[in-house]
Each structure stands twice: as structure tokens, then as C-alpha cells.
N, C-alpha and C positions, 0 to 999 in steps of 0.2 A: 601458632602464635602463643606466648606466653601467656600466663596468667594478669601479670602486672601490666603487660602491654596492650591488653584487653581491657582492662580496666579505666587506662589510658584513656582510651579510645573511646568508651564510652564515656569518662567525663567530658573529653575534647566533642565529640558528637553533641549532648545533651548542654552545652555551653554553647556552643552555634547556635543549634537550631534556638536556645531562648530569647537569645541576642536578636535572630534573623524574624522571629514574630514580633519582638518589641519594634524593631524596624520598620517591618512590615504592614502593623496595623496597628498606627498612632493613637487612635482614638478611641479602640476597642478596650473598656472596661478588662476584659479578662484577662488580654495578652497583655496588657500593661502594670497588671497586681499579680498573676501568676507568674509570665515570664521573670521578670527581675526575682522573684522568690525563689523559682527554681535555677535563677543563673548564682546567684547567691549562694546557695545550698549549696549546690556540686561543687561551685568553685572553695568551700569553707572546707568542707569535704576532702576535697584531692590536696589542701594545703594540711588540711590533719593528717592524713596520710605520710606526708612529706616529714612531718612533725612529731612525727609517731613517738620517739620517744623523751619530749617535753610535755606532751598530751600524756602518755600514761604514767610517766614518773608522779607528773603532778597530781594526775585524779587517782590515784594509789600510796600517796604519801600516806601513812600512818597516823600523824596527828591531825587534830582538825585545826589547826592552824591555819592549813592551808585556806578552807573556807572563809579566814579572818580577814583575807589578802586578797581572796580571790571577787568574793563577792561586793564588799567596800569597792573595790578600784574598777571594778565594772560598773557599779552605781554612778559611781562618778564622773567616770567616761559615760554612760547614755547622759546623762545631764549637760555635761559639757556641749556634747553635740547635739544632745536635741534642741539648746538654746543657740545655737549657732543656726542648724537648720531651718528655725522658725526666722531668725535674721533673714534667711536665703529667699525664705518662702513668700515673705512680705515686700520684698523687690523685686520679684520675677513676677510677684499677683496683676501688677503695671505693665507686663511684658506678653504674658501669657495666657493668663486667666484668673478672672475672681476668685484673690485667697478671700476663704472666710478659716477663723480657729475655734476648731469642735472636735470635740473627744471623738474618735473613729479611728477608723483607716478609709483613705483617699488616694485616688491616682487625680496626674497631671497630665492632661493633654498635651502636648508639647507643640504641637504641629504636624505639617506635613513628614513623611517618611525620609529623615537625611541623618548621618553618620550624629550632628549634633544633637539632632531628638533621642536617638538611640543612646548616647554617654548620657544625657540629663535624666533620660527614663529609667536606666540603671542606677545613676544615681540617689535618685529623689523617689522613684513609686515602688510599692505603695508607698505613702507617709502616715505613719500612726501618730497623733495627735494628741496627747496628754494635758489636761488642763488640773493644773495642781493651785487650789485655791490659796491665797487670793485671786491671781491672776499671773500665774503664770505658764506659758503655753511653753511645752518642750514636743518634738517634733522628730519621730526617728525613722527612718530607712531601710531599708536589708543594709546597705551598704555600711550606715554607721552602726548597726547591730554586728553587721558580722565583723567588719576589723575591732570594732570594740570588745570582741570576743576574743579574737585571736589576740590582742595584745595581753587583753589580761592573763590570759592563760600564761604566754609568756613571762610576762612582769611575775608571774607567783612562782611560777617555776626556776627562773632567776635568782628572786629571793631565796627561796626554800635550800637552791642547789648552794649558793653561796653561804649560808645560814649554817649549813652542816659542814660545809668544807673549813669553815672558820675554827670548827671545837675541834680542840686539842693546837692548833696552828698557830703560835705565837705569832714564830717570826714571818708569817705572812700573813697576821692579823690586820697590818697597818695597809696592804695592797688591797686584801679580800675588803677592808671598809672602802676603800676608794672605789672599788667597783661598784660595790652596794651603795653609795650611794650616787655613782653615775647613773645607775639602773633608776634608781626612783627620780632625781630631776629631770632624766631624759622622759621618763614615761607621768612627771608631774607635770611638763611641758603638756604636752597633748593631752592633758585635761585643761591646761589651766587657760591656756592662748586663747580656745573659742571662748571659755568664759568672757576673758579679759575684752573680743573682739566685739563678741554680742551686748555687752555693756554697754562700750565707746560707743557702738550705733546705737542703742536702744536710747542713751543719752542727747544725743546730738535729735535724733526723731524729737526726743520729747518735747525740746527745746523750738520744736517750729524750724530748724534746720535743715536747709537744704543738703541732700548727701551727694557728693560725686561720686561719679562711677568708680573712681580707685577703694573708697569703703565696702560695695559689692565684690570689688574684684579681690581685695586681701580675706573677704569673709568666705567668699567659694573657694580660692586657693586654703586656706586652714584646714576647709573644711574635707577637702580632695585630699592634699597632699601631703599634710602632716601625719594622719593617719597609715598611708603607706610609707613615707620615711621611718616612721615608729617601731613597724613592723618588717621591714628590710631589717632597720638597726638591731633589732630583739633577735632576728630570724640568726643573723654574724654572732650575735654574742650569745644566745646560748648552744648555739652546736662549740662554739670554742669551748662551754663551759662543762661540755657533755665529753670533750676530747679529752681536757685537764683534771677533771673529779677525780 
């Protein structure tokens, strides 16, 4: 068997089996803060892999610009999402179990063992817990640290490749701006939507307002699945960009 095909195999293995303890045993403190860490990892891991070379162009870029891009739009993104996830975490508290908001890392019982405890666990545990004074509590994941990671990598890498493809390129100055700045409103979107989402509820709460279920249900979906549209879309456009350089 090959080398890569081993390799495989082992991430595909070591993603089962984290899945299959979170599964397994709902309630268990350990399997439910290490499992999801270790499904996390490997899984960040074999998409680096795959990504190999927007991952090393960009951490081997020459100037430190790159850290100007890199670390900004990752700040941004855990914010965005830690304030959507605390939205998550205050309406499943009624569902699930006593949220209280305290600086730590926490896991969430979910229930008994079924395919939906298992997505929520990967989801949500552990949850690290930020209280940035005055008051306010940001709330992050493996899940929202790791695609928050993979995006940004990407978005810099993006920048950085089109930034240099621009000098000396008149007459395809005016394309290379239109892509650059598709790159930044597509990846300004997924920062900015949970803000915008965790607002509108945190306003409506304060108001003594009652929230329907479609406020939960568009603040979980933001929180799922813009994150991975973001990172599909980034994954299509910089292999294009890595074709065309």
C-alpha cells in the first residue's frame, strides 16, 4: 500500500473511531471534549494536506503582510462566531441543559446516543467561553476554530496571489480588481451575517420578545453552513488561481 494511501487510512480510521465515542457515550466529560478535538484535528489536518499548496505559499510568503491579512480576518471571524454561538447556546439552555456564561471550556450533554447528539456534539463541544468586559460573552468550538482557520488561510492566500499577479498587468488590472474584491465581500459575508444575526436576536430578547423557532433555525443554519459554503467557494477559487499564476 502506498504511503498516501496510508495516510488516508489513518485519518479515515482516527475520524470514525472520534465520531463513534462521541456517539457512544453522551455524557462522558472526556469523550465529548477530546473526541470532537481529535475529530477536528485530523479532519483540519487531511484538508491541509489537500491544500498543500495555498498553506505553504502563504506561510512562506516573504513579506509580513501576509500576517496583516492573516491574523485581522481570523480575529474577526472567532468574533463573528463566537457571538452567533452564544445566540445557539442560550436557546438550546431550554432544550438541553442549564446554560450558564463563564470563561472556561465546557461540554454539552446532549442526550441519549443518536446520529443528532452526535452532529450537535461535534458541533458545539467543547465550548470555550470568552467574557470580554463589559459583557460580552463570545463562545467558540473546534468547529468554528477550525473552518475559521481554513478560511482565513485561504482569504490571505487569495489576496496575496492576486496582489502579485496585478504588478506589471495593466490590461488585466481591471479583472484581477473584480476578483479581489469578490474574494473580500464573499469572505466579508461570513463574518458579518452572524454578527448581523446575533444582533437581531439579542435585540428582540432584550425587548421582552418572544422569538420563534425560525430565529433559532436561521442562527444554526449561518452558523453550520455558511462556514462550509465559504470554504468550498475559496477551496474552487484558489486552485483556479494556483492554475492561472
Amino acid at each position: 500500500m502506498k504511503s498516501k494511501e496510508v495516510n488516508i487510512a489513518i485519518y479515515v480510521v482516527v475520524l470514525l473511531a472520534s465520531a463513534y465515542l462521541v456517539y457512544s457515550f453522551p455524557r462522558i466529560a472526556l469523550d465529548q471534549i477530546l473526541a470532537p478535538v481529535v475529530f477536528w484535528l485530523f479532519l483540519v489536518l487531511a484538508l491541509l494536506k489537500l491544500l498543500d499548496v495555498q498553506v505553504r505559499e502563504t506561510i512562506n510568503y516573504p513579506s509580513r503582510k501576509k500576517w496583516y491579512i492573516l491574523f485581522p480576518y481570523m480575529a474577526l471571524h472567532y468574533f463573528a462566531y463566537g457571538a452567533i454561538l452564544e445566540v445557539i447556546l442560550v436557546s438550546l439552555s431550554s432544550i438541553f441543559f442549564p446554560y450558564l456564561a463563564v470563561s472556561g471550556v465546557s461540554y454539552i450533554p446532549f442526550g441519549n446516543s443518536s446520529l443528532l447528539q452526535t452532529l450537535l456534539s461535534l458541533l458545539f463541544n467543547p465550548t470555550i467561553s470568552i467574557i470580554i468586559p463589559p459583557g460580552i460573552t463570545l463562545n467558540l468550538s473546534p468547529y468554528s476554530l477550525s473552518l475559521g482557520f481554513l478560511i482565513s488561510i485561504l482569504v490571505t492566500y487569495s489576496i496575496l496571489t492576486i496582489s502579485d499577479m496585478s504588478k506589471g498587468l495593466r490590461a488585466k488590472a481591471e479583472m484581477l480588481a473584480i476578483a479581489l474584491v469578490g474574494i473580500v465581500v464573499g469572505a466579508g459575508c461570513c463574518v458579518s451575517i452572524p454578527i448581523i444575526v446575533a444582533e437581531e436576536i439579542g435585540a428582540i430578547a432584550a425587548y421582552g420578545l418572544a422569538l420563534g423557532s425560525r430565529y433559532w433555525e436561521i442562527a444554526f443554519a449561518v452558523y453550520t453552513l455558511l462556514p462550509i459554503i465559504t470554504v468550498g467557494g475559496l477551496i474552487h477559487f484558489t486552485k483556479r488561481l494556483s492554475l492561472i499564476k
